[in-house]
C-alpha positions in Angstrom: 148.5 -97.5 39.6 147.8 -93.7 38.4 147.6 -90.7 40.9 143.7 -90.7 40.1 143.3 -94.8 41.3 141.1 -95.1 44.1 143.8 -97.6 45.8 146.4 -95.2 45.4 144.8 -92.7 47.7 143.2 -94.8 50.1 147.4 -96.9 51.1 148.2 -92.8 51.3 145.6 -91.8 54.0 146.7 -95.4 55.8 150.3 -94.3 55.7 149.4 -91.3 57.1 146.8 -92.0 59.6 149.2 -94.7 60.9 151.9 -91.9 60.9 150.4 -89.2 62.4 147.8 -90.9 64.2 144.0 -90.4 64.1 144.0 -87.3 67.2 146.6 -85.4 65.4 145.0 -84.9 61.8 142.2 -82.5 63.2 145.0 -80.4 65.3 146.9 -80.2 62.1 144.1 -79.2 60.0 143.0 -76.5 62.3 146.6 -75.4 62.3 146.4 -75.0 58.9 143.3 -73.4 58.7 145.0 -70.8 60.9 147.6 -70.5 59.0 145.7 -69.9 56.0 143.3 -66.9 57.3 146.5 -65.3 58.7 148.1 -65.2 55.0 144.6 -63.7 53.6 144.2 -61.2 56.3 148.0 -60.1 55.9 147.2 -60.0 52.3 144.4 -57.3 53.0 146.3 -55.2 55.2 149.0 -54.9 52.5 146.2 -53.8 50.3 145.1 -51.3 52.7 148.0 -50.1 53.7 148.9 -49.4 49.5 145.7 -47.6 48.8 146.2 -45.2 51.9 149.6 -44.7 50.5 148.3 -43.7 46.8 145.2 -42.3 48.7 143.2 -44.2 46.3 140.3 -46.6 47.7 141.7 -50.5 47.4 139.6 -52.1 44.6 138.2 -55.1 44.2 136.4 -57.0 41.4 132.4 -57.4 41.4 130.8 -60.7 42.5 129.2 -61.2 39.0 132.0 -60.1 37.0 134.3 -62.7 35.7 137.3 -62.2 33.8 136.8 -62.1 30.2 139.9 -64.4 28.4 141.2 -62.7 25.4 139.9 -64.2 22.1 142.4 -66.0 20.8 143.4 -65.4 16.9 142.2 -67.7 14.6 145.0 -70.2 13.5 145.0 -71.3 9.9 145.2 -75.5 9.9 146.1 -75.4 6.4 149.5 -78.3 5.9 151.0 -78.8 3.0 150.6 -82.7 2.1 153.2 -83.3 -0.5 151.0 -85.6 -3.6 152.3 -89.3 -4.4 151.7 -90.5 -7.8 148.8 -93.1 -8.1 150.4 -96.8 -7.8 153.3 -95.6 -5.8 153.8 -96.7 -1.8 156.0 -94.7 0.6 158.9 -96.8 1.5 161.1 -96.0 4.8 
């Protein structure tokens, strides 16, 4: 029974609908959601608050532009295989 296994996920929401009970989960949720939008607003303040320090505008990245990964150097594959002579077997 992997993490991925249907089965596996549906005995956890059982355990924790029977747990928290069916009227809590949304409360919790929106809680979270809160939570959540409080951290990214915080997070734009600080930004804010360290451009007006440096007097430079706060940037941010453009809708179409992705980052670009480095291109990774090419790695040589080459292994040294050492010969046997023809008739021979490997023994352990």
């Amino acid at each position: 029974m992997g993490m991925g296994s249907i089965w596996h996920w549906l005995v956890v929401l059982l355990i924790v609908l029977v747990l928290f009970g069916a009227g809590k989960i949304p409360k919790l949720m929106g809680d979270l959601a809160k939570g959540v939008k409080a951290f990214k607003t915080g997070l734009k303040d600080e930004d804010e608050k360290v451009a007006d320090a440096s007097g430079q505008p706060p940037t941010t990245p453009a809708p179409g532009a992705a980052a670009q990964p480095a291109p990774a150097a090419p790695q040589a594959s080459v292994q040294a295989q050492a010969a046997q002579p023809a008739g021979q077997t490997v023994r352990n």
